[in-house]
C-alpha positions as CSV (number, residue, x, y, z in Angstrom):
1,X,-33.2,10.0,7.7
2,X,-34.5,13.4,6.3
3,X,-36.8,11.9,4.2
4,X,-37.9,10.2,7.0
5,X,-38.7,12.9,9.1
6,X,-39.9,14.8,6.4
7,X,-42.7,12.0,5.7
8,X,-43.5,11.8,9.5
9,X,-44.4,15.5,9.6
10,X,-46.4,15.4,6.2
11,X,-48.4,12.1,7.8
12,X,-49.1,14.5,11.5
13,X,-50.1,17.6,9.7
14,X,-52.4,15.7,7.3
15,X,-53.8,13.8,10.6
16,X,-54.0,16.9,12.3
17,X,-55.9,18.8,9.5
18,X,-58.4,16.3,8.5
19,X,-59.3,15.7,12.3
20,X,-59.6,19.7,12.8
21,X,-61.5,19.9,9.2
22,X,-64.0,17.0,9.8
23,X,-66.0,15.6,12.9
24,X,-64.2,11.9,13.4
25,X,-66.5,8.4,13.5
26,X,-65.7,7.2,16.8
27,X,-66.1,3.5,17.9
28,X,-67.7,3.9,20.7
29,X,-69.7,6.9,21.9
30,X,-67.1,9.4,22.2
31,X,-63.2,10.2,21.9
32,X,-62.6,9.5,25.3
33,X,-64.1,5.5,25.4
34,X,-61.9,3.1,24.7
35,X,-63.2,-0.2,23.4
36,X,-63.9,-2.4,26.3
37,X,-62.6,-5.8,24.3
38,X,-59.6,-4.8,22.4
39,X,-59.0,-8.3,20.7
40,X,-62.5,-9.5,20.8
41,X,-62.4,-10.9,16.4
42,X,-65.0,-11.1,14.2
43,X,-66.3,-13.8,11.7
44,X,-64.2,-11.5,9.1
45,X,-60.8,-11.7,10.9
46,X,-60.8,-8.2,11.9
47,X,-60.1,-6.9,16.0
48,X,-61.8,-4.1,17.9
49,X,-58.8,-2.3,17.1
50,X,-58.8,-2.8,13.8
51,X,-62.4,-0.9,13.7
52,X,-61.6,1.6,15.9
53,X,-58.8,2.9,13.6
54,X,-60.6,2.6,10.8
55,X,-63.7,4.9,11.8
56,X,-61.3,7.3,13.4
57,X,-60.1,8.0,9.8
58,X,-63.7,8.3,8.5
59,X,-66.4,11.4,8.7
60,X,-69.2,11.5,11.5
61,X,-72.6,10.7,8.9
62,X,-70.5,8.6,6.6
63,X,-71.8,4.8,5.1
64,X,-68.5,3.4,6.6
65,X,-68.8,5.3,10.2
66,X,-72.7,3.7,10.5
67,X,-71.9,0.7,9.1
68,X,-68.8,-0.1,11.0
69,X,-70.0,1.2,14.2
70,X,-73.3,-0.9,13.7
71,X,-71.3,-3.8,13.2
72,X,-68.5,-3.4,15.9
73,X,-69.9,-1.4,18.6
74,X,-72.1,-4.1,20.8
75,X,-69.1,-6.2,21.1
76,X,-66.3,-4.0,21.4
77,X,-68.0,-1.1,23.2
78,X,-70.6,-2.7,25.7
79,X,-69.2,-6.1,26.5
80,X,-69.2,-6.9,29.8
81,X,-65.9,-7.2,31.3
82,X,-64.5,-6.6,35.0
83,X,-63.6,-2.8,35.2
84,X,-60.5,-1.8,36.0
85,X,-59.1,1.4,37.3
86,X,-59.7,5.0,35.4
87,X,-56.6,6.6,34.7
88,X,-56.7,10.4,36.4
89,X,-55.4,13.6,35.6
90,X,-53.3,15.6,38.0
91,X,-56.1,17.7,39.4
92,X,-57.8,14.6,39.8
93,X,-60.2,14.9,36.7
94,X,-61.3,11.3,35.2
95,X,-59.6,10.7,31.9
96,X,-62.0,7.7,31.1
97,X,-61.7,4.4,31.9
98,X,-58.7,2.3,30.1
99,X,-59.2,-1.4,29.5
100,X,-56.6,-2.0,26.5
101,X,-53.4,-4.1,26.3
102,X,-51.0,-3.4,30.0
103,X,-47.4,-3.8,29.5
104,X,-44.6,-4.9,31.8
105,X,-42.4,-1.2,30.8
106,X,-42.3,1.5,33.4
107,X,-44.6,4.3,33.2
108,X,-44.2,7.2,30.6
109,X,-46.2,10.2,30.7
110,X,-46.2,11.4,27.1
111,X,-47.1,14.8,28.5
112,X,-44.3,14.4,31.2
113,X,-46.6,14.9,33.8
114,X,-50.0,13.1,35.0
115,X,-52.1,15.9,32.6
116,X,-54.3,14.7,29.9
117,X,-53.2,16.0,26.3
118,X,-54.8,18.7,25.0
119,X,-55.3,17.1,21.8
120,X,-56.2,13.5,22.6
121,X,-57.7,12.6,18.5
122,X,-54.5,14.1,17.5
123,X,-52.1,11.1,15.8
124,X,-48.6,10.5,16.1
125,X,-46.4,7.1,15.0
126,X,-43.3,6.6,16.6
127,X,-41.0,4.2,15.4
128,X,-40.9,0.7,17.7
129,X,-44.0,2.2,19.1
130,X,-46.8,2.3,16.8
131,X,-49.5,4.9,15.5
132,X,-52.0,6.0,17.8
133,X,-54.0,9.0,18.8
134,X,-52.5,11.1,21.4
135,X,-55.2,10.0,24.0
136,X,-54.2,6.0,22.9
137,X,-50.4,7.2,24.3
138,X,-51.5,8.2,27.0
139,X,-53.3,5.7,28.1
140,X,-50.6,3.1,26.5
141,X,-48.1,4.8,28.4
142,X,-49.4,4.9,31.8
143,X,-50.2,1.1,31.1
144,X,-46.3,-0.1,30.6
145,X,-47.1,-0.1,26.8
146,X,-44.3,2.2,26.0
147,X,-40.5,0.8,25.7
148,X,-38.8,2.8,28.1
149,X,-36.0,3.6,25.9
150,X,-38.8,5.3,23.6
151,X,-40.2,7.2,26.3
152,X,-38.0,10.4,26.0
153,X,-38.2,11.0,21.9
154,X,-42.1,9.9,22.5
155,X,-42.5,12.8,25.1
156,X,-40.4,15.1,23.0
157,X,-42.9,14.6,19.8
158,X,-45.8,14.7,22.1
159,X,-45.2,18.0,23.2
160,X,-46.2,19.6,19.6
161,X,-48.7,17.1,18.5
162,X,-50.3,16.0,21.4
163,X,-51.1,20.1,22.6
């Protein structure tokens, strides 16, 4: 279990640094878009979400970030799809529009309340969750995408990670 924990911190600091150190590739055009067609596939088997974590990992000006986000972006980013809702912030602030994958789970606000985190690129991976950024658990937990009994230890992690 300590080694556990141990490699979980290592894996959030290193996250944390290379995201403070670098300027990330994003999909779309900025941290706060979400892909608009999550599962949309490509001739080479990979999802949306499979290039949106990928260029999240990579630098701004890299091959990879304009290739991928030459490849991806048209269909992932700009498809047309109904819209639904924007989340909002407490103060009533638009946190971007969320079109991912809605769950039937009650709501969890990784920040406890309705706020926004401070550090949405920042990543976390919670066991029987999954690794996202902190703006991904966000928007995954006001969306039912959380299992409630991970709701408390994913708030508690958030708090540190997530700003």
């Amino acid at each position: 279990m300590k080694n556990i924990s141990i490699a979980l911190l290592i894996s959030i600091v290193v996250a944390l640094i290379s995201s403070a150190s670098a300027a990330q590739c994003f999909l779309c055009s900025s941290a706060s878009q979400l892909p608009v067609r999550w599962d949309y596939t490509f001739s080479n088997g990979k999802k949306c979400r499979d290039y949106y974590v990928a260029l999240s990992k990579v630098q701004i000006g890299s091959s990879t970030c304009t290739n991928g986000r030459s490849l991806a972006r048209a269909a992932c980013c700009n498809a047309a799809t109904p819209s639904r809702p924007s989340a909002t912030t407490s103060t009533g602030s638009s946190t971007g529009t969320y079109n991912g994958p809605r769950g039937n789970e009650p709501v969890c606000n990784i920040c406890r309340t309705t706020e926004y985190p401070g550090l949405p690129s920042a990543m976390m991976i919670i066991r029987y969750v999954g690794g996202f950024t902190c703006s991904e658990f966000y928007h995954r937990g006001r969306n039912g995408m959380i299992p409630d009994y991970m709701c408390g230890p994913t708030q508690d992690f958030a708090q540190t990670v997530c700003g």
